[in-house]
C-alpha positions as CSV (number, residue, x, y, z in Angstrom):
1,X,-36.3,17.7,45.8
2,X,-38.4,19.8,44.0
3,X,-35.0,22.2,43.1
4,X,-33.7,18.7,40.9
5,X,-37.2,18.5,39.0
6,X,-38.0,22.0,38.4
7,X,-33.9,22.0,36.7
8,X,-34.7,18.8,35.2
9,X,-37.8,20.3,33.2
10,X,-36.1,23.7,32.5
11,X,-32.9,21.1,30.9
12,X,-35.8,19.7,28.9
13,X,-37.5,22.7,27.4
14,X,-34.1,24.4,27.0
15,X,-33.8,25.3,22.8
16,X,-30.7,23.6,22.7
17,X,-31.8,20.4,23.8
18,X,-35.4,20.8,21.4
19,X,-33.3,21.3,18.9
20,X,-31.0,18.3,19.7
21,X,-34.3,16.3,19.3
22,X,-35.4,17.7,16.4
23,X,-32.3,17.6,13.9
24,X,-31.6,14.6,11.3
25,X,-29.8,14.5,8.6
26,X,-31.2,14.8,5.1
27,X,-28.9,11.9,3.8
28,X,-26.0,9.1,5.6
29,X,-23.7,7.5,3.7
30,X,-20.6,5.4,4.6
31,X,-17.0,7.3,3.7
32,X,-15.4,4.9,1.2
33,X,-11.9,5.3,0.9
34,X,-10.6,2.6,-1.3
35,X,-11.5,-1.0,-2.2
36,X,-10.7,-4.0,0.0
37,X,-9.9,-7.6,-1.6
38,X,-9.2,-10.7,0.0
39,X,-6.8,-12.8,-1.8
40,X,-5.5,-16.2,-1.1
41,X,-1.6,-16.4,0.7
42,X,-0.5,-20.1,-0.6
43,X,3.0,-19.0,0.7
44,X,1.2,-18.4,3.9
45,X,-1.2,-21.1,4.1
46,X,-4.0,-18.5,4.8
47,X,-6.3,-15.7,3.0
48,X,-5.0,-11.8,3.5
49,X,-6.9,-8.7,3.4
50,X,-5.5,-6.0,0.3
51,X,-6.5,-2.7,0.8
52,X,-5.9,-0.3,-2.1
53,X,-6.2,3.4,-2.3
54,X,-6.0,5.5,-5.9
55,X,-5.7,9.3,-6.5
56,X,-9.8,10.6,-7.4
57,X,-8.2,11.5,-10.8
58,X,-7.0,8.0,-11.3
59,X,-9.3,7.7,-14.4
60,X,-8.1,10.6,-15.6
61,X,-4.7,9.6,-15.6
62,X,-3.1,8.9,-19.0
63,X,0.8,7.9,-17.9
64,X,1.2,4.8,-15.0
65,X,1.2,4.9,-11.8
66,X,3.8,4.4,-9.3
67,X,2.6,1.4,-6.5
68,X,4.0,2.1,-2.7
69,X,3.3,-1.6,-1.0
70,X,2.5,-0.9,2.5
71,X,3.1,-3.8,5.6
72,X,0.9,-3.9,8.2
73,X,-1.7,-2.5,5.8
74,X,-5.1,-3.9,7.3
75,X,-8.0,-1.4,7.2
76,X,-7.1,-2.1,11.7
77,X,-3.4,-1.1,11.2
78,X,-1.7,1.7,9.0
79,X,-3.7,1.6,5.8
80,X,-5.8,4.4,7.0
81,X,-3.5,7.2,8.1
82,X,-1.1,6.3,5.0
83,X,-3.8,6.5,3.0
84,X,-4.4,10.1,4.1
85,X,-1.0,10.7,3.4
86,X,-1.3,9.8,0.0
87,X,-4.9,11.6,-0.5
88,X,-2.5,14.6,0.6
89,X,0.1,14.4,-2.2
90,X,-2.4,14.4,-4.3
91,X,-4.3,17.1,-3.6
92,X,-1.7,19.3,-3.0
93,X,1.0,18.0,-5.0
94,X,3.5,17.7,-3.2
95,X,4.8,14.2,-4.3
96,X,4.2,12.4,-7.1
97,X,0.5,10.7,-7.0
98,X,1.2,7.3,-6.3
99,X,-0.8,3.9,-5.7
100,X,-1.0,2.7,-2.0
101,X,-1.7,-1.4,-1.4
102,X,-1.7,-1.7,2.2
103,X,-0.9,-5.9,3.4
104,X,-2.2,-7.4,6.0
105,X,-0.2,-9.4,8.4
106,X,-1.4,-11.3,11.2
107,X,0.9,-13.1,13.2
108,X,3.9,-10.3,12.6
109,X,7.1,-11.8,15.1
110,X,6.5,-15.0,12.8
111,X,5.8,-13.0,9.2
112,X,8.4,-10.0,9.5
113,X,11.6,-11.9,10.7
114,X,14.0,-14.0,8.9
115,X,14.9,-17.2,11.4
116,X,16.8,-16.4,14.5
117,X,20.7,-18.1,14.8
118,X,21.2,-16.7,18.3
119,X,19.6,-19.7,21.1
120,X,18.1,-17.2,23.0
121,X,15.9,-16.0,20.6
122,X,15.3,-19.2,19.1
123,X,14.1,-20.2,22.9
124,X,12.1,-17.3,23.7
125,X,10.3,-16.8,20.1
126,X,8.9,-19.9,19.3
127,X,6.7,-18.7,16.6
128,X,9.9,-16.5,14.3
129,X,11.7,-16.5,10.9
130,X,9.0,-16.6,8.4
131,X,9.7,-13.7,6.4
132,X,10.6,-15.3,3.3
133,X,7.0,-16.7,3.4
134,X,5.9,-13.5,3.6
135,X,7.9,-11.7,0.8
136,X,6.8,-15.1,-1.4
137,X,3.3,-14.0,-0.8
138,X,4.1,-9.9,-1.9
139,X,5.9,-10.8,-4.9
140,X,4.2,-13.9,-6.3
141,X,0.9,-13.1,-5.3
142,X,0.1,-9.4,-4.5
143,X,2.2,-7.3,-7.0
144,X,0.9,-9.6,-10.0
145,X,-2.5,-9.0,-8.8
146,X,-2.0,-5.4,-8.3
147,X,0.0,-4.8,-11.4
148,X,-3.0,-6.9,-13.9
149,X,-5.8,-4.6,-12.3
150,X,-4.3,-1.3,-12.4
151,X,-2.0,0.8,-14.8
152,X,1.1,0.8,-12.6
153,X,4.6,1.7,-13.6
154,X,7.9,0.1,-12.9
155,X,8.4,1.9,-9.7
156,X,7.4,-0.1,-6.7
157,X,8.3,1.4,-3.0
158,X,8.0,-1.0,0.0
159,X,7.1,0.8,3.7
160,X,7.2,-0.1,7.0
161,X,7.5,1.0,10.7
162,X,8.7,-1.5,13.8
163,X,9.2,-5.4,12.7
164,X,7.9,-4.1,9.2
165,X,10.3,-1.9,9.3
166,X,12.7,-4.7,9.8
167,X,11.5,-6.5,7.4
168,X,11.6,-3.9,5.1
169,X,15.6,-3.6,5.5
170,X,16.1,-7.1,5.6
171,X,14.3,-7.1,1.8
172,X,16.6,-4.8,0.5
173,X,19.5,-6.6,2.1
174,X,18.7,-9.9,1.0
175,X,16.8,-9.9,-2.0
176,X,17.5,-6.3,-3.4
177,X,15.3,-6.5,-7.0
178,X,12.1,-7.2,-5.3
179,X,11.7,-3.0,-4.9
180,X,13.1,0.1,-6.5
181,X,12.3,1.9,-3.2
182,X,12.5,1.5,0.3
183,X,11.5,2.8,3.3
184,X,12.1,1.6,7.3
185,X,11.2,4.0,9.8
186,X,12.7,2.6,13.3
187,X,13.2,-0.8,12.2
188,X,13.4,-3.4,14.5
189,X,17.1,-4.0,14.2
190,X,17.9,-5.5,17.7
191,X,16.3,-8.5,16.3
192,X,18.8,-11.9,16.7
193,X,21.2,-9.6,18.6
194,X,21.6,-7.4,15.7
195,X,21.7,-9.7,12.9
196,X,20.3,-7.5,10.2
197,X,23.3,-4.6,10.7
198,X,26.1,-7.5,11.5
199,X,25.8,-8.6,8.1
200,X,25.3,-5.5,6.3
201,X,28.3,-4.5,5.4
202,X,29.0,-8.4,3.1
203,X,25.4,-7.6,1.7
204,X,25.6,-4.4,0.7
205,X,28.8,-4.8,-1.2
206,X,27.5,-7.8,-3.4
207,X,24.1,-5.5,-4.8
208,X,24.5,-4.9,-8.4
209,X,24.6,-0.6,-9.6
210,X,20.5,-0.9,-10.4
211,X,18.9,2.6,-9.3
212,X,17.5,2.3,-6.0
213,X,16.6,4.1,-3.2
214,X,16.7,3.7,0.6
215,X,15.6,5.9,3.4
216,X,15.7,4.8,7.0
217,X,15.0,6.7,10.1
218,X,15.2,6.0,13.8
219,X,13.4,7.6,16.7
220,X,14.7,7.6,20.7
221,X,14.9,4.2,21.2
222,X,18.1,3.8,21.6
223,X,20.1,0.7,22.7
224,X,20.4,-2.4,20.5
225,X,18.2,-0.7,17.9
226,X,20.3,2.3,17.3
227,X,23.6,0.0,17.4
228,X,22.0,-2.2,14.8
229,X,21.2,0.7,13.0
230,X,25.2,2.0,13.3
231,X,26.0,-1.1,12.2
232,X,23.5,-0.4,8.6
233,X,25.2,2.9,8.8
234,X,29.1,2.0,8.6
235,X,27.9,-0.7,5.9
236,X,26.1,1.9,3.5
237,X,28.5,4.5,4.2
238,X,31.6,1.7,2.8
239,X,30.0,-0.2,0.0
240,X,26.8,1.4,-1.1
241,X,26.6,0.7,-4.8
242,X,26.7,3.7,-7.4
243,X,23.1,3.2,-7.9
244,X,21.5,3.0,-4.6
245,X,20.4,6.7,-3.0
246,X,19.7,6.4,0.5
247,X,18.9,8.6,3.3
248,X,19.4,8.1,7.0
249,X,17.4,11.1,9.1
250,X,18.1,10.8,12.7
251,X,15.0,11.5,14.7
252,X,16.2,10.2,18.1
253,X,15.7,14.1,19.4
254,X,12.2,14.5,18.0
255,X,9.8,11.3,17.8
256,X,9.6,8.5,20.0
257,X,8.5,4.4,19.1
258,X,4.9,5.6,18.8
259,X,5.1,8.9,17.2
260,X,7.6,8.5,14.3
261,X,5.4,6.7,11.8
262,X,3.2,9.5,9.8
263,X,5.5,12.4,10.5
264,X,8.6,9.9,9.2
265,X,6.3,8.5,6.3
266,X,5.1,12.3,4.8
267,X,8.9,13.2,4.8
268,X,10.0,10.3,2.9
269,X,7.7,10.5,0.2
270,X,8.3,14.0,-0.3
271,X,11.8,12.9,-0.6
272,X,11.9,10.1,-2.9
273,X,8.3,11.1,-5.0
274,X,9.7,14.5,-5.0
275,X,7.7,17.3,-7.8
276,X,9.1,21.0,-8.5
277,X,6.9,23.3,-6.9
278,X,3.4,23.7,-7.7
279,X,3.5,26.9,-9.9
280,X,0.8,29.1,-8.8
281,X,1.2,31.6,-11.5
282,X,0.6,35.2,-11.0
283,X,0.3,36.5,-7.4
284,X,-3.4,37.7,-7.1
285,X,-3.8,41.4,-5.9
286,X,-5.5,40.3,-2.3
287,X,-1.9,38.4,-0.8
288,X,0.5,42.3,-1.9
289,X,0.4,45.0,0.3
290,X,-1.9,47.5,-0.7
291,X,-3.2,45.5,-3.9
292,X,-6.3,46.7,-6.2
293,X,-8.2,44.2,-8.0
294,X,-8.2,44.4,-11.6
295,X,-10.6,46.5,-13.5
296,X,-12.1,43.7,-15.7
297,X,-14.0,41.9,-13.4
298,X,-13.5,38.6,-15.4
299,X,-9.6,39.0,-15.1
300,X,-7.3,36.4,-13.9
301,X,-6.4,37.1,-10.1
302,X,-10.3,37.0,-8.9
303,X,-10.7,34.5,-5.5
């Protein structure tokens, strides 16, 4: 007994733990990362959370942005991690400095899916097909709002992983115009027993020549979502307009369901907001073998 209290009051006096006790910080603040609005849905009968992230130079800034329209973009889902993402490009210039609006979606079987024909979806999802509802709400509602509040250009990407992804496809299936850019990481194409890819091929030949771009990827899972996918394939590969760019990286080797998102999402936009590389100018004396600083101390080259 007395070994436990005489270690007890040794733990006490110990410096680490005084100093444990003693320490606060001269100042707290909150990280603030972007602004959040809340803006009414009448498509969708509801209110939905806009999160919006800019570039720190944005004020700077003297040509428009591009927007890239994130679903699933609560501050609870992927608006975070994207929006480091997009804090990267900037900083290190990778991409082009773009405008992220992450959308919130709530109930996403019912927001991200067009209406099932197949009876055994219809009986097993009761709450499905309301993704025209949804689009409504993106292009009547949050692009206006976006594109009155900020300087935005004419390019507008749409992204999304899982049923977003889906959703994401079916858009540029269906109703083409509504994006200049897309991207669908492992999109839920097994949906209505493979609806989306089965009528790809009939969709894809009616879009007009308009420059778009497309870039889908899957990871390992296989089954009805890679044969829906094969089925987007076969269509792109036969009648993709001469304006549409698209990309298909296969990443059924590498990334599973829940790890493809940010690895998937960094590559695409340094594919489709691709910038020359960053010209560092004259290598400075401390990265060549055996280098000497200059003699002028105020000469370019010094860390």
């Amino acid at each position: 007994m007395k070994a436990f209290i005489l270690a007890g009051l040794l733990a006490a006096a110990s410096p680490a733990a005084a100093l444990s006790q003693a320490l606060e910080p001269v100042s707290q603040s909150n990280i603030v990362i972007g602004e959040s609005f809340s803006l009414d849905a009448p498509s969708l009968g509801d209110e939905r959370e806009i999160n919006v992230w800019l570039p720190p130079f944005y004020d700077e800034l003297e040509e428009p942005l591009n927007v890239v329209y994130l679903v699933d973009g609560a501050q609870d889902q992927d608006f975070v991690h994207i929006a480091g993402l997009a804090q990267l490009g900037a900083l290190s210039w990778q991409y082009e400095p773009f405008i992220l609006v992450g959308v919130q979606t709530k109930n996403r079987l019912l927001e991200l899916t067009r209406p099932a024909a197949d009876p055994r979806y219809q009986a097993q999802f009761e709450d499905q097909g309301g993704s025209e509802d949804f689009l409504a709400f993106l292009t009547e509602t949050v692009i206006p709002f976006i594109d009155s509040r900020y300087e935005t250009s004419d390019r507008r990407a749409l992204i999304g992983e899982s049923l977003a992804g889906l959703f994401v496809t079916d858009t540029f299936l269906y109703v083409p115009a509504s994006f200049t850019d897309y991207i669908a990481v492992s999109p839920s194409l097994w949906w209505d027993e493979q609806a989306t890819g089965q009528e790809a091929a009939a969709l894809v030949a009616a879009h007009d020549d308009a420059e778009r771009s497309l870039y889908i990827t899957m990871a390992d899972e296989g089954g009805t979502m890679q044969a829906g996918l094969d089925h987007l394939l076969e269509a792109l590969e036969a009648h993709a307009p001469e304006g549409l760019d698209w990309i298909y990286v296969d990443r059924s080797q590498t990334e599973t369901h829940s790890t493809i998102f940010h690895p998937a999402a960094l590559d695409a936009f340094r594919t489709l907001f691709t910038l020359p590389p960053y010209e560092y100018g004259e290598t400075p004396w401390y990265l060549v073998e055996g280098g000497e600083p200059p003699a002028d101390e105020d000469a370019p080259g010094q860390p």
